[in-house]
C-alpha positions as CSV (number, residue, x, y, z in Angstrom):
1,X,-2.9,28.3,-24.0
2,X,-4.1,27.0,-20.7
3,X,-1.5,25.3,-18.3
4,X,-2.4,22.9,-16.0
5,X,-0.3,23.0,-12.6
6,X,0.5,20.4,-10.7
7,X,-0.6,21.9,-6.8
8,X,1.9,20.1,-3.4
9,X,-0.4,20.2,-0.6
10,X,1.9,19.6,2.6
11,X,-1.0,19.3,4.7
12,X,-2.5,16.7,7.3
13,X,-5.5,15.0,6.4
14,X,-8.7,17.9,6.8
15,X,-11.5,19.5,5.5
16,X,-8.9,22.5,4.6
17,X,-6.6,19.5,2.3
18,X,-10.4,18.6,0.8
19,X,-11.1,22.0,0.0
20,X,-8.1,22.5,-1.8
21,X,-8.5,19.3,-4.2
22,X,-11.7,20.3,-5.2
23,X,-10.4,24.1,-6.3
24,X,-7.5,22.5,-8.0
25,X,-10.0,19.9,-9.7
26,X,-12.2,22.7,-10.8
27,X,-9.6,24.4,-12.1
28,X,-8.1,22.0,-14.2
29,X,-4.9,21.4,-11.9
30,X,-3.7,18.7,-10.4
31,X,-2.6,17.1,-7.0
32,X,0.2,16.0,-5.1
33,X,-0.3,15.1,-1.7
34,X,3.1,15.3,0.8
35,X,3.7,12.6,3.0
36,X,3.5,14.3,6.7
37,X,5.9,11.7,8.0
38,X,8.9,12.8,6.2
39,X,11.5,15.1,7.9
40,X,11.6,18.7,6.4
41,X,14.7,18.0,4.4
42,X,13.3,14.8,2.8
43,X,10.3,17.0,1.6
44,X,12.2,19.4,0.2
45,X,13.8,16.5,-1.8
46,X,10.7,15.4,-3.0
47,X,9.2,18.2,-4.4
48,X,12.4,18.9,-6.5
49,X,11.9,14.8,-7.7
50,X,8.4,15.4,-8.9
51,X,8.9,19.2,-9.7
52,X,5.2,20.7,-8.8
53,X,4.0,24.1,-9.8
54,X,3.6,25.2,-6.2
55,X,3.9,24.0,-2.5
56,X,0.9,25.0,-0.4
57,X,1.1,24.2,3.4
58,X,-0.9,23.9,6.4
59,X,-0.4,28.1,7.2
60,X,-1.4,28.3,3.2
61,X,1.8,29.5,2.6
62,X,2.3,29.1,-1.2
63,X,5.8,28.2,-2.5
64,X,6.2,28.4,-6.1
65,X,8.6,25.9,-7.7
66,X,11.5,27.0,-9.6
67,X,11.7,23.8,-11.4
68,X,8.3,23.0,-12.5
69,X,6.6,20.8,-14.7
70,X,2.8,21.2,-16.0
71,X,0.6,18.2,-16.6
72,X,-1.6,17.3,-19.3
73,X,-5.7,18.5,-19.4
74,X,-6.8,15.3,-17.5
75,X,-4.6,14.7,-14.9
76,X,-6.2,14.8,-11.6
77,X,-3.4,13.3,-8.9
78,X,0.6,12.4,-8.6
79,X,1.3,10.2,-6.1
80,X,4.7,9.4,-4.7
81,X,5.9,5.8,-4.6
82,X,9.2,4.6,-3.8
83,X,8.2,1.0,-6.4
84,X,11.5,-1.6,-5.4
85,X,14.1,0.9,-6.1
86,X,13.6,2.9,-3.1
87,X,13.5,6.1,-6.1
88,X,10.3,8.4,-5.5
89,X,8.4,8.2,-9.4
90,X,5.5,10.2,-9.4
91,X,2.6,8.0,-10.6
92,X,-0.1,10.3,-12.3
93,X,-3.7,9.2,-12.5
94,X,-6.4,11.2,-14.5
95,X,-9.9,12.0,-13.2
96,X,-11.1,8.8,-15.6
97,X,-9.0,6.4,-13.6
98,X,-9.8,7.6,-10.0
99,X,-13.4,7.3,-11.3
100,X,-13.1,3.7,-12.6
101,X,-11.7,2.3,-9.6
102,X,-14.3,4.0,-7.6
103,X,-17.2,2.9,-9.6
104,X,-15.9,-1.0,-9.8
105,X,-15.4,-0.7,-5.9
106,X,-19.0,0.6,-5.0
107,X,-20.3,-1.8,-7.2
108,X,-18.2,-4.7,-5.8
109,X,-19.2,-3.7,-2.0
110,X,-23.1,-2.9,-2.8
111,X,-22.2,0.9,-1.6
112,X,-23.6,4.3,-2.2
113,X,-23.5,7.7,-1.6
114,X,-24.9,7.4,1.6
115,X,-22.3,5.3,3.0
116,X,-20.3,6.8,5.9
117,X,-16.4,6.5,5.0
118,X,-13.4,7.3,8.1
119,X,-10.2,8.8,6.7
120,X,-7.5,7.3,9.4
121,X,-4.9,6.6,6.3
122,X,-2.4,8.7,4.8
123,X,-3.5,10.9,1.8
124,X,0.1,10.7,0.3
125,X,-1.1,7.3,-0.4
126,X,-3.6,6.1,-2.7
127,X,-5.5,3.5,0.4
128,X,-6.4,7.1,2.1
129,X,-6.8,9.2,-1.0
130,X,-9.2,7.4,-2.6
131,X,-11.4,7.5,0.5
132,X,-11.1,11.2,0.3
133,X,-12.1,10.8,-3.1
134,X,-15.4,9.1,-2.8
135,X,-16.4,12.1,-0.5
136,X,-15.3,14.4,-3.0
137,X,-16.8,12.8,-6.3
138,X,-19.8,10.7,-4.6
139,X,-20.3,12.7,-1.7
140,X,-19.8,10.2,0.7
141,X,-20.0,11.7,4.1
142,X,-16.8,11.2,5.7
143,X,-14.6,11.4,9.2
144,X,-11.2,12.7,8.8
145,X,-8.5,12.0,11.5
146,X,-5.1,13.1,10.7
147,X,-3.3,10.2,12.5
148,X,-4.7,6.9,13.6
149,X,-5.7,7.1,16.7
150,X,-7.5,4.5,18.9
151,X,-9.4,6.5,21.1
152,X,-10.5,8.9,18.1
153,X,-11.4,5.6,15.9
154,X,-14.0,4.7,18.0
155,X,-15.0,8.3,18.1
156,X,-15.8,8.6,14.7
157,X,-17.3,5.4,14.7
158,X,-19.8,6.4,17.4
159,X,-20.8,9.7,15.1
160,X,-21.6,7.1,12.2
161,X,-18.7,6.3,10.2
162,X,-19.2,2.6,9.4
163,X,-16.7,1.7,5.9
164,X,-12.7,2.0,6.6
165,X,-9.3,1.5,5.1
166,X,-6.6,-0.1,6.9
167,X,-3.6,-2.1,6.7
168,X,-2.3,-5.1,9.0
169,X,-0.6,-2.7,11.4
170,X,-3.9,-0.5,12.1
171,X,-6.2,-3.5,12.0
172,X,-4.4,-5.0,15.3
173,X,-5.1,-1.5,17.0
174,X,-8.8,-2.1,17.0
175,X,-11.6,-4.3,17.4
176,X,-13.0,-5.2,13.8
177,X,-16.5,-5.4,14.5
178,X,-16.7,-1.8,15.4
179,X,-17.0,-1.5,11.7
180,X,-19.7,-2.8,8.9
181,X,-16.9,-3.1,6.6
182,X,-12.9,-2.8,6.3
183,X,-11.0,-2.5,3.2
184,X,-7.6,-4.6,4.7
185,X,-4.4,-3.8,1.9
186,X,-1.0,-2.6,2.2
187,X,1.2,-5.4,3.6
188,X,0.5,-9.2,3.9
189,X,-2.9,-9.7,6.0
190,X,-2.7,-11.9,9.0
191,X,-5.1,-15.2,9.4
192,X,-8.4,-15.8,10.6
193,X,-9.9,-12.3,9.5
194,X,-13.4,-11.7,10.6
195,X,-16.2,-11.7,7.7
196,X,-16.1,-7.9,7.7
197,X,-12.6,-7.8,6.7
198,X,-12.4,-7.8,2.7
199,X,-8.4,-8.2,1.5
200,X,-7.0,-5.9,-1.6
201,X,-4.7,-6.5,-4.1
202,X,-3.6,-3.9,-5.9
203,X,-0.9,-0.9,-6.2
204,X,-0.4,3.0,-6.9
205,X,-0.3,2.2,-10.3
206,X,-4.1,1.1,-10.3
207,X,-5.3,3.2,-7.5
208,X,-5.2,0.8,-5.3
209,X,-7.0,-2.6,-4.7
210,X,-8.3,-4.5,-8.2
211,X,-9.2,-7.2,-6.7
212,X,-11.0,-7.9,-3.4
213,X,-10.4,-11.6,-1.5
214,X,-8.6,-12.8,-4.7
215,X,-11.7,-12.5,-7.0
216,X,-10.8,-9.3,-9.5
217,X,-13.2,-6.7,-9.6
218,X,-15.6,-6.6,-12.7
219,X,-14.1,-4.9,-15.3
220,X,-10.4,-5.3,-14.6
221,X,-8.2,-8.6,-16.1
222,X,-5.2,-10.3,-14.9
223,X,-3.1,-13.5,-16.0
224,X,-0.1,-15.3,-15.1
225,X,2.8,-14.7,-17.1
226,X,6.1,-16.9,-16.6
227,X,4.7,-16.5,-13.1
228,X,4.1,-12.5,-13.1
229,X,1.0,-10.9,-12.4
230,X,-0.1,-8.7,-15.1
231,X,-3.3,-6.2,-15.3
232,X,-5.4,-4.8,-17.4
233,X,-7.9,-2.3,-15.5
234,X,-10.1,1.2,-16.5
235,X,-8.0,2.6,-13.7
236,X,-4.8,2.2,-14.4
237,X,-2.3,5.0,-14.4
238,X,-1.2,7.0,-17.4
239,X,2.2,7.8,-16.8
240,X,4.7,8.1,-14.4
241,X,5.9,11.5,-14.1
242,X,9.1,11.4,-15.5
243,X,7.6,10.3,-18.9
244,X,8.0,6.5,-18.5
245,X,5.4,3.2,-18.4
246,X,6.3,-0.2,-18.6
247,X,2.4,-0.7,-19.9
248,X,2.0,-2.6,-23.1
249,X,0.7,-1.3,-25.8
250,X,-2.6,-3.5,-25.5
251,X,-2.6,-2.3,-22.0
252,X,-1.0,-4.7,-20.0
253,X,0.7,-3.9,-17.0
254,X,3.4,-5.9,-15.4
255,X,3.2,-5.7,-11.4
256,X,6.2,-7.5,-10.6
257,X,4.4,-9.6,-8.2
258,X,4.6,-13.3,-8.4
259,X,1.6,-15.2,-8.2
260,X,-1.0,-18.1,-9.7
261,X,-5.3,-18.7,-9.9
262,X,-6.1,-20.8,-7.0
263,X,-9.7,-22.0,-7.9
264,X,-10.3,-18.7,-10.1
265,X,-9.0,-16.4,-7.0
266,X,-5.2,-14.7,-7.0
267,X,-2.9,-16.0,-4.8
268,X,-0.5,-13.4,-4.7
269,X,3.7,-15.1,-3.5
270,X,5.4,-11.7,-3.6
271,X,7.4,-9.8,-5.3
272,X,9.8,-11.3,-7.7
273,X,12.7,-9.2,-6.1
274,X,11.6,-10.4,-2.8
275,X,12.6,-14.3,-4.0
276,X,15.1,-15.8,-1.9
277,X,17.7,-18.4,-4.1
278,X,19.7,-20.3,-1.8
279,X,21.8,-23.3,-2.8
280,X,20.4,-22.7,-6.4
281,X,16.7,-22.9,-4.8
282,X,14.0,-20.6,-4.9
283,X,12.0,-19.6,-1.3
284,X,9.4,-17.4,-0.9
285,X,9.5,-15.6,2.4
286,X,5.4,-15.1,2.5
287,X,5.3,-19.3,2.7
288,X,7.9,-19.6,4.9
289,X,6.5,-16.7,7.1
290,X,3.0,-18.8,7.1
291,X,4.7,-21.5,8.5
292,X,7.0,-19.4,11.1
293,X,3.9,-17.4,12.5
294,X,2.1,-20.8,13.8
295,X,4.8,-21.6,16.1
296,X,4.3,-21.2,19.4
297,X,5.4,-17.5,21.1
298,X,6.3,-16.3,18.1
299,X,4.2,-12.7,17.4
300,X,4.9,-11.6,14.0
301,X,7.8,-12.8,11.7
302,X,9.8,-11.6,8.6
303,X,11.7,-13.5,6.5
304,X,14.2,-12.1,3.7
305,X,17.2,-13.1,2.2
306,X,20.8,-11.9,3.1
307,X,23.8,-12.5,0.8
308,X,25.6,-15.4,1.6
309,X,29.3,-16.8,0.3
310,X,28.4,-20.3,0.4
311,X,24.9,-20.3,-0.1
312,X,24.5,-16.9,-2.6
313,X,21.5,-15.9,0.1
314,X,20.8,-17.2,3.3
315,X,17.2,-17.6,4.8
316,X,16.7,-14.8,7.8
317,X,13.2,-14.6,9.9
318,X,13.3,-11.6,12.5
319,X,10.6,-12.9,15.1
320,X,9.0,-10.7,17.6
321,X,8.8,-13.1,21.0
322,X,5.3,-13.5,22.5
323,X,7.0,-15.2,25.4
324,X,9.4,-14.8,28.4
325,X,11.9,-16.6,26.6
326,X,12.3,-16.4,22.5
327,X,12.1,-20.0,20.5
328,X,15.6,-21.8,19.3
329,X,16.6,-21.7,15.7
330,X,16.8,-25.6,15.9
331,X,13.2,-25.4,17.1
332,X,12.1,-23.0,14.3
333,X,13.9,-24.9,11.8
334,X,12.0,-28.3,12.4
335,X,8.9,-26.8,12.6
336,X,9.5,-25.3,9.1
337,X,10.6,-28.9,7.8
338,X,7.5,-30.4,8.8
339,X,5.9,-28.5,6.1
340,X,8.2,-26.8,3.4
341,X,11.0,-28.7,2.1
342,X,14.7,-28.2,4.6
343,X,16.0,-25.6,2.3
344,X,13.0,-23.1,3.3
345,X,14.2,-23.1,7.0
346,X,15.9,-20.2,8.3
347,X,19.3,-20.5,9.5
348,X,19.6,-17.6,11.0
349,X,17.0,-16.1,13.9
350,X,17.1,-12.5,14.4
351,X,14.6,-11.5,18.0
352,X,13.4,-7.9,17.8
353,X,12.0,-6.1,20.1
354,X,9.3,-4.9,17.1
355,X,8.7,-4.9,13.4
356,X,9.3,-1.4,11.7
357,X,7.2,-0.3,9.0
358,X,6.1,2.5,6.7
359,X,3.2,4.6,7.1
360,X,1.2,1.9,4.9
361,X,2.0,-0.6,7.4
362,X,4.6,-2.2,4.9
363,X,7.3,-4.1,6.2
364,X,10.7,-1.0,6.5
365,X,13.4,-3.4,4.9
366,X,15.8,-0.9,5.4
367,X,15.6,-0.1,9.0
368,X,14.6,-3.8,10.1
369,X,18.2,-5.0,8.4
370,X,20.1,-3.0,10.6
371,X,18.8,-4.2,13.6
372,X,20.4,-6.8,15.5
């Protein structure tokens, strides 16, 4: 009976971590790439979460795991995602679903095997995998840089990497028209992106973006139920990898995002868990941050909800200052008015020096709450 292993590579992005997901590929394992931001101890706790076969590191140490769990014949990849409950779930993708979502993306973006892909993104996440991927199944020549780097961006772009995936956070970093073409996901995308820029919708659970400037890519399906988003794609996960999916059984999958067709292209709001209810009313913080972010001196802008006695939550925007001198709530609050109704205005202003974030240039909820 053959088992299939499920291989840890705690590795940086390389040729070495490429050479080892084709091996475990033609060997019938699987992959699961470590996140090389994590501390040593939050690692250790990860592997014993998603219980791999064996832990292979940069040295090519091999670790076997005491506590492992095979996969099934097709599995091909487990990546970790902490979802709203901050709870790693390995999401496991077979080789068929990491192809589909290729194939409907090179389609969508008139690409081939010829076009020259820079790997700047994490591999423990499925934005920077799946550029590995294309290199790996298409033979996509590729640059590989372990961290993003400005200097070593332009670099690669001068040896002839033209395609990239990047999120809000990285895209600032750079000039855009370095590129032919950038795949823009992760985190809420700012205005008044150049025409190279393409925006993705999409998850872990789909391998990433389904839909590219609203318009879904052909072959997937979404609708709008009691105002979730729900998929139906070829490359949508099988499993998580403690045995559950919330699929349906006609293969629906419900994303927990919030959203509506605007003139046949998604408009995503946000997550449901994200809604703000104060006084009985519901507030989206992605409108409310749209208004916020046109203010004058105000750089970038989060709004959440904290609990509140009175009002159940309270309406909170931490603002990074452009100026010398950080704008008034008052100010803030009137400009809000003008354009969402007076219960959408924050009533509390938090300044920060910055905006933390993940290494997928999401918003770190956690560690932005606790500042001051």
């Amino acid at each position: 009976m053959i088992v299939n292993r499920l291989i840890a590579l705690d590795m940086p992005a390389s040729t070495k971590l490429a050479n080892h997901v084709r091996s475990a590929w033609e060997a019938g394992d699987a992959v699961f790439p470590i996140d090389q931001r994590l501390p040593q101890a939050a690692k250790n706790a990860l592997v014993a979460q998603i219980k791999p076969s064996l832990v292979i590191d940069e040295t090519g140490n091999i670790v076997n795991g005491s506590d492992s769990e095979p996969t099934e014949e097709h599995d091909a990849l487990v990546i970790a995602t902490s979802g709203s409950t901050g709870t790693p779930k390995g999401v496991i993708h077979t080789h068929d679903s990491i192809q589909a979502l290729l194939n409907m993306s090179q389609a969508r973006l008139n690409a081939d095997s010829s076009t020259h892909w820079l790997l700047c993104l994490p591999v423990s996440h499925v934005a920077g995998f799946s550029v590995l991927a294309r290199s790996i199944l298409f033979g996509n020549p590729i640059s590989i840089l372990p961290t993003f780097e400005e200097a070593e961006v332009i670099t690669k772009v001068n040896s002839g990497a033209t395609h990239v995936s990047l999120v809000p956070t990285t895209l600032r970093r750079i000039d855009p028209a370095m590129f032919d073409l950038i795949l823009l996901g992760g985190a809420a995308a700012p205005a008044d992106l150049p025409e190279n820029v393409i925006t993705t919708y999409g998850m872990t659970e789909t391998f990433g973006g389904i839909a590219y400037n609203g318009e879904p890519l052909d072959g997937v399906q979404m609708r709008i139920r009691h105002e979730l988003i729900e998929v139906r794609t070829p490359s949508l996960f099988r499993t998580y990898r403690c045995s559950t999916n919330p699929t349906s059984v006609d293969g629906w999958y419900p994303t927990g995002d919030s959203g509506m067709f605007d003139d046949n292209a998604l408009q995503v709001f946000g997550r449901l868990d994200d809604m703000i209810i104060s006084g009985g009313e519901n507030v989206w913080p992605s409108a409310v941050e749209k208004v916020v972010s046109t203010f004058p001196g105000i750089e970038r802008v989060v709004v959440s909800g904290i609990d509140d006695e009175q009002w159940g939550q309270r309406v909170v925007a931490w603002i990074v200052s452009s100026g010398a001198s950080a704008p008034t709530l008052e100010n803030v609050r009137q400009h809000v008015k003008q354009q969402l109704p007076s219960y959408c205005a924050p009533t509390e202003l938090r300044i920060v020096p910055a905006i933390p974030t993940t290494s997928l240039g999401k918003v770190d909820m956690h560690a932005l709450r606790k500042m001051q």
